[in-house]
N, CA, C and O atoms as a DFTB+ gen file, in Angstrom:
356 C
 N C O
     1  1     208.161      18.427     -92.610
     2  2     208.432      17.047     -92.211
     3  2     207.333      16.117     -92.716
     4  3     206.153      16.467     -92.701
     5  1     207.704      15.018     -93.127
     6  2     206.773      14.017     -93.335
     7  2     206.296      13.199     -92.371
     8  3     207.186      12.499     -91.887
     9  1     204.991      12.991     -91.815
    10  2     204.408      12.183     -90.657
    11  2     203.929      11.066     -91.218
    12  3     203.465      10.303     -90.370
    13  1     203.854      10.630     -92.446
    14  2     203.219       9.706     -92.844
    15  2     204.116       8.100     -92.447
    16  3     203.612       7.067     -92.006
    17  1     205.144       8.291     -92.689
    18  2     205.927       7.085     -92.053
    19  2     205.699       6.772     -90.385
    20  3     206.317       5.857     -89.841
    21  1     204.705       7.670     -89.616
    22  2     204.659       7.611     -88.366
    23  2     203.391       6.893     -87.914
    24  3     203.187       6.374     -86.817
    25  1     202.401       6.978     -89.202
    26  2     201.041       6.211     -88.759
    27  2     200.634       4.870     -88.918
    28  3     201.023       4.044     -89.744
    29  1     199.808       4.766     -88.026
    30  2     199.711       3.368     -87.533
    31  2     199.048       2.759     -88.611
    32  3     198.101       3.293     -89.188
    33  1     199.510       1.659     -88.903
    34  2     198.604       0.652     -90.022
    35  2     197.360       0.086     -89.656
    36  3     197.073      -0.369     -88.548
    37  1     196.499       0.156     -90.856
    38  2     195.297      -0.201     -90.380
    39  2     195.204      -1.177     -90.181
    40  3     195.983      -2.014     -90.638
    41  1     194.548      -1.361     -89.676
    42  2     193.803      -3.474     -89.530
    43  2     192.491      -3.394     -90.055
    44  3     191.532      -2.736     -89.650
    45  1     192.622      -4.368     -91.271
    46  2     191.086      -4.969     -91.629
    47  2     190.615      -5.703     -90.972
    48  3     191.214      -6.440     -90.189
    49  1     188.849      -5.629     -91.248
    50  2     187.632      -6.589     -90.303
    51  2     188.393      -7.907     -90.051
    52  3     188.713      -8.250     -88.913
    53  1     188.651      -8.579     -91.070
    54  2     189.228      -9.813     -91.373
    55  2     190.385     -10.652     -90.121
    56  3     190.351     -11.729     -89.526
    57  1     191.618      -9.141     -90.164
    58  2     192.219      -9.253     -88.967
    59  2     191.772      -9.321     -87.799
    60  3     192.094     -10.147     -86.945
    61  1     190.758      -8.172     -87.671
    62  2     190.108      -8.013     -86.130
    63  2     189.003      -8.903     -85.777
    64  3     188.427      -8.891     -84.689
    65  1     188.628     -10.014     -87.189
    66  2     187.684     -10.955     -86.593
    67  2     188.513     -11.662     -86.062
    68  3     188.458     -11.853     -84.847
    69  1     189.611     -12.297     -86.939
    70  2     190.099     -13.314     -86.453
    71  2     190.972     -13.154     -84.926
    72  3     191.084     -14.166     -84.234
    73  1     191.549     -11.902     -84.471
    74  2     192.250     -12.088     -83.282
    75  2     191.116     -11.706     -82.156
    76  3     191.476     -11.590     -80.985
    77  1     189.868     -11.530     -82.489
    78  2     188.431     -12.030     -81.747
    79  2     188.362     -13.417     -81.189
    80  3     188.204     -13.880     -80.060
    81  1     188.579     -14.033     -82.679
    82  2     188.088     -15.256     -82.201
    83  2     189.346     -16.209     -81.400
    84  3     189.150     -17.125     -80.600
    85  1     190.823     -15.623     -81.941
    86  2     191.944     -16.514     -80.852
    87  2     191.642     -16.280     -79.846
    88  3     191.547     -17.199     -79.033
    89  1     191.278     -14.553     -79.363
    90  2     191.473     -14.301     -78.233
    91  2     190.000     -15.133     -77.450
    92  3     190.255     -15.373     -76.270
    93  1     189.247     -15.378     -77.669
    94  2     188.405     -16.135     -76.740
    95  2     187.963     -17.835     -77.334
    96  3     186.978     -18.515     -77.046
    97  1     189.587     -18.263     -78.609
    98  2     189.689     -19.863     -78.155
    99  2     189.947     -20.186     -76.697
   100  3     190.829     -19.715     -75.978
   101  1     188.730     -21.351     -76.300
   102  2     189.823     -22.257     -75.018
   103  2     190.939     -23.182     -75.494
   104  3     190.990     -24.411     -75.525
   105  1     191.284     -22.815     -75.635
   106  2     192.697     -23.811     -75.941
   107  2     193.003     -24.982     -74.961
   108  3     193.617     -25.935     -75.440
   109  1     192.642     -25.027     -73.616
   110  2     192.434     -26.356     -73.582
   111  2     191.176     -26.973     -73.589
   112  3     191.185     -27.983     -72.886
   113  1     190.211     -26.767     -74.065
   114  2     189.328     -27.363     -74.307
   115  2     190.014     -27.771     -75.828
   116  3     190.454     -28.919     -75.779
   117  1     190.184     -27.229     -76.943
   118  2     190.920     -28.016     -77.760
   119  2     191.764     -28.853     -78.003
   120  3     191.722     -29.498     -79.050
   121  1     192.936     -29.065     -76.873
   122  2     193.715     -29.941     -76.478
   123  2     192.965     -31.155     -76.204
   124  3     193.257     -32.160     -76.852
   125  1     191.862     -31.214     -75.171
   126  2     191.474     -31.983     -74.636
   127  2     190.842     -32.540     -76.150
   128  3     191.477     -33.406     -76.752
   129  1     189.493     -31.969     -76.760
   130  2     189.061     -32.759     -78.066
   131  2     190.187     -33.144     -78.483
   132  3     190.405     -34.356     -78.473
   133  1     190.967     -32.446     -78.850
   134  2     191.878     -33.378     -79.883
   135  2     192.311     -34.117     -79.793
   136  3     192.588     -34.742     -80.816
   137  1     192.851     -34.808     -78.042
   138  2     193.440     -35.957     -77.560
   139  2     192.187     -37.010     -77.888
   140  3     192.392     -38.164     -78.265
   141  1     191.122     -36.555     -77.728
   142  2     189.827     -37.430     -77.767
   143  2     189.644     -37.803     -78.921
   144  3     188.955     -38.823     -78.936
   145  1     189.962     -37.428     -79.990
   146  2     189.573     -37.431     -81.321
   147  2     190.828     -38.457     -81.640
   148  3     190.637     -39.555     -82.162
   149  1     191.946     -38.039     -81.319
   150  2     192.651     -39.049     -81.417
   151  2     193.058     -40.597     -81.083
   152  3     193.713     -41.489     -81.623
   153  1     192.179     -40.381     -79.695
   154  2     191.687     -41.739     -79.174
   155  2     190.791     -42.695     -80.003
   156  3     191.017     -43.695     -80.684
   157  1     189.712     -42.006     -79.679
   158  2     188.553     -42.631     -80.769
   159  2     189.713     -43.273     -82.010
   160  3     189.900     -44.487     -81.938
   161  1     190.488     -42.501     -83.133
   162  2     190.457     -42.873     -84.390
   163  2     191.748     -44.551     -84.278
   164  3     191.992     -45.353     -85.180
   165  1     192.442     -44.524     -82.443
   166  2     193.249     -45.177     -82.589
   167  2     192.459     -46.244     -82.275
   168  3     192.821     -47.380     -82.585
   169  1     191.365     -46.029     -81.667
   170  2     190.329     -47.221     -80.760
   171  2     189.846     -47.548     -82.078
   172  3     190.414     -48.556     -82.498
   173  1     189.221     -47.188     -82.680
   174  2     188.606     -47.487     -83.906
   175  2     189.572     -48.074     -85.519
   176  3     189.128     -48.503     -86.585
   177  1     190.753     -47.878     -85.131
   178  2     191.640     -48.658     -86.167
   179  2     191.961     -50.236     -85.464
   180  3     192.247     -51.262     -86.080
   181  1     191.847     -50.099     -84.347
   182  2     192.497     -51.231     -83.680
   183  2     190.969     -52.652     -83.445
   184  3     191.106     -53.869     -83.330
   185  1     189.883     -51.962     -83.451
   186  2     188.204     -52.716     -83.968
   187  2     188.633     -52.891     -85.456
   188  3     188.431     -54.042     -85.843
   189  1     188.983     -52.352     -86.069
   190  2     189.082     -52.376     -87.383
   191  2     189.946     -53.815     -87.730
   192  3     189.579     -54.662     -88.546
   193  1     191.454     -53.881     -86.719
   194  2     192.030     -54.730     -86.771
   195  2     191.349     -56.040     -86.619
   196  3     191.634     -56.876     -87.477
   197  1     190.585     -56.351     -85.783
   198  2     190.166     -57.141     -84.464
   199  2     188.949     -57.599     -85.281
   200  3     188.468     -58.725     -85.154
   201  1     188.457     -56.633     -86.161
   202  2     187.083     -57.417     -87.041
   203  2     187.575     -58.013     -88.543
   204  3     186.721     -57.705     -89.375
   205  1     188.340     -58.533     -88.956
   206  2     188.567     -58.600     -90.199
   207  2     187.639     -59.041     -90.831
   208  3     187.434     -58.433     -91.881
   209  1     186.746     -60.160     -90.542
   210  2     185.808     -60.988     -91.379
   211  2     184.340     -60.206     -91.579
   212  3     183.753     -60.272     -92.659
   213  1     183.820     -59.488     -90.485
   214  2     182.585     -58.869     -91.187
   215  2     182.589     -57.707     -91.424
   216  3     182.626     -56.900     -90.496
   217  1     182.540     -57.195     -93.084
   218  2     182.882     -56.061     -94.091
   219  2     181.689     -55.116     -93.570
   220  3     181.877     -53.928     -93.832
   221  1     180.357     -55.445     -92.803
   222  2     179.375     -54.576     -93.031
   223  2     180.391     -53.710     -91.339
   224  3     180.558     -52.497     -91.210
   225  1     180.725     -54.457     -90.641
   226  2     181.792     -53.593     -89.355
   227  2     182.366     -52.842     -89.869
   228  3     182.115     -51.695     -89.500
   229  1     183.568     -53.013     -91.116
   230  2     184.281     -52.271     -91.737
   231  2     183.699     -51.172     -92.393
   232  3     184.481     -50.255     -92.641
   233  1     182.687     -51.047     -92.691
   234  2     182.433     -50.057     -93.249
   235  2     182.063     -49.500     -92.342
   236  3     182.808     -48.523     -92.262
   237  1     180.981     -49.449     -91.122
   238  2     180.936     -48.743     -90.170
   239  2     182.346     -47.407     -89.722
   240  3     182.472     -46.209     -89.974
   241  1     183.424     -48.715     -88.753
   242  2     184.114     -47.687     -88.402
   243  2     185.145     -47.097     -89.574
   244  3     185.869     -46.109     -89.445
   245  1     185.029     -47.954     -90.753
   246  2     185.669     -46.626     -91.884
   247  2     185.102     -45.198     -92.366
   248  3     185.416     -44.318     -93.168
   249  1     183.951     -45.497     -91.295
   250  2     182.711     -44.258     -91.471
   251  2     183.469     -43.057     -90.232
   252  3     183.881     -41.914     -90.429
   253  1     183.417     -44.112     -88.588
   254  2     183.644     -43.436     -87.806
   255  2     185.166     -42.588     -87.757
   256  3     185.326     -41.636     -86.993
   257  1     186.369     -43.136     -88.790
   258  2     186.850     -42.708     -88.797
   259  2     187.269     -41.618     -89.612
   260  3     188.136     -40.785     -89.345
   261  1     186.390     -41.730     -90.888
   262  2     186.812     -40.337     -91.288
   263  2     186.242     -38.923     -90.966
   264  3     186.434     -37.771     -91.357
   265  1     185.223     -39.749     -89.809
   266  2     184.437     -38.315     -89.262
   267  2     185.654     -37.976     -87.631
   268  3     185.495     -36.953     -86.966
   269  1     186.389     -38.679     -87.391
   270  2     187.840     -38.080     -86.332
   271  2     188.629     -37.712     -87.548
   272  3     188.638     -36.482     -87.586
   273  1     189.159     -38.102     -88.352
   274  2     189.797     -37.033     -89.206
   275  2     189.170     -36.011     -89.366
   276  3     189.534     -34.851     -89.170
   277  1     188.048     -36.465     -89.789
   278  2     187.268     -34.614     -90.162
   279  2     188.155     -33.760     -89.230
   280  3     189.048     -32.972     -89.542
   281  1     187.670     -34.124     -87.950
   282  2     187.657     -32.925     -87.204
   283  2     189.023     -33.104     -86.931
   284  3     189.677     -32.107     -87.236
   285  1     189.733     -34.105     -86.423
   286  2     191.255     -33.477     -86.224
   287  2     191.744     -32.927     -87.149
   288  3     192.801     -32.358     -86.875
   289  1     191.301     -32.829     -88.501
   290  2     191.878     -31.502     -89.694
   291  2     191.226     -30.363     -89.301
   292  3     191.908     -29.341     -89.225
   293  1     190.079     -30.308     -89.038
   294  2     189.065     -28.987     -88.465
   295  2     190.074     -28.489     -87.436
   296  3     190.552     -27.390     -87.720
   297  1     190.459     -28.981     -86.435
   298  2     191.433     -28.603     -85.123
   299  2     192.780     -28.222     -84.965
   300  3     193.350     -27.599     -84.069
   301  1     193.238     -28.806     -86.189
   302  2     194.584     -28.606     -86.877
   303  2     194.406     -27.365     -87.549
   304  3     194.992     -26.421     -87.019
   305  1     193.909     -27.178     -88.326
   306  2     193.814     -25.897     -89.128
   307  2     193.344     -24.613     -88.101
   308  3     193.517     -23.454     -88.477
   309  1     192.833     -24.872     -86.986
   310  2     192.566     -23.926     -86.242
   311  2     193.706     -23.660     -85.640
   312  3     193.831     -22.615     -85.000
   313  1     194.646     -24.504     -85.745
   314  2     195.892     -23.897     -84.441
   315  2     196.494     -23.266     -85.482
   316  3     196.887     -22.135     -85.196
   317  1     196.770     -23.756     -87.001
   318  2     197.552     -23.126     -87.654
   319  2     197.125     -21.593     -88.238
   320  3     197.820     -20.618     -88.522
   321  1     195.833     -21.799     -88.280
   322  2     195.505     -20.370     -88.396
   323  2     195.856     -19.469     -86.949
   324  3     196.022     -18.260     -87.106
   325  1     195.921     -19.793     -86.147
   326  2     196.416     -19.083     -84.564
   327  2     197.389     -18.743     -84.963
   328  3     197.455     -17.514     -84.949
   329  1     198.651     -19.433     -85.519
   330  2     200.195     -19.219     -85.566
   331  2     200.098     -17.524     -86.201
   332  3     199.056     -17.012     -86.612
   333  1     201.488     -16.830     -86.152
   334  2     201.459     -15.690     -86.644
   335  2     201.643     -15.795     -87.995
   336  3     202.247     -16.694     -88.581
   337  1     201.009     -14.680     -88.544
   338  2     201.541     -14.482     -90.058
   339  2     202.642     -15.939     -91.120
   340  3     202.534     -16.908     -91.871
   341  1     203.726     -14.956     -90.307
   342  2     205.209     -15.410     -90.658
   343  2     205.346     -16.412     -90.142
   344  3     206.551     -16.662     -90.111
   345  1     204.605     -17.401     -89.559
   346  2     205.181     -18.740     -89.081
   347  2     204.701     -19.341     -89.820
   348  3     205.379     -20.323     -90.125
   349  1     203.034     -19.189     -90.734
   350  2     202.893     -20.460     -91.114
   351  2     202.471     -19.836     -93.056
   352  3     201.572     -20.015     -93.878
   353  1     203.836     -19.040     -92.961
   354  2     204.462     -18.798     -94.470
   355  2     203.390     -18.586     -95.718
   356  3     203.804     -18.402     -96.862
């Protein structure tokens, strides 16, 4: 008989780092940043609105905002790396 169709597949480091590190995301602590991050970038478009005339403002929060994108892409990519395999193709 052949047993080889019966054994278990290995898992590389790679795998077993990463379901390390899902398994002890807080996930709502990420929820929560990310609502925050999203605040900030809407608070900070809407100063953006509200200052039109002084450019040295504008550059400021065109500063502050690509540092909330930063991270809401940083936060985004973390959930999508969470998803399984086959979900995120």
């Amino acid at each position: 008989m052949n047993y080889e169709s019966k054994k278990t597949p290995k898992v590389n480091s790679e795998q077993a780092d990463r379901a390390s590190k899902l398994a002890s995301t807080d996930w709502r602590k990420v929820q929560h940043d990310f609502r925050n991050d999203l605040v900030s970038l809407m608070m900070n478009l809407e100063a953006l609105r509200l200052s039109r005339d002084d450019e040295r403002d504008h550059q400021e929060l065109i500063e502050l905002m690509q540092g909330s994108l930063k991270l809401l892409s940083e936060r985004i990519e973390m959930v999508i790396d969470s998803l399984p395999d086959d979900a995120n193709g």
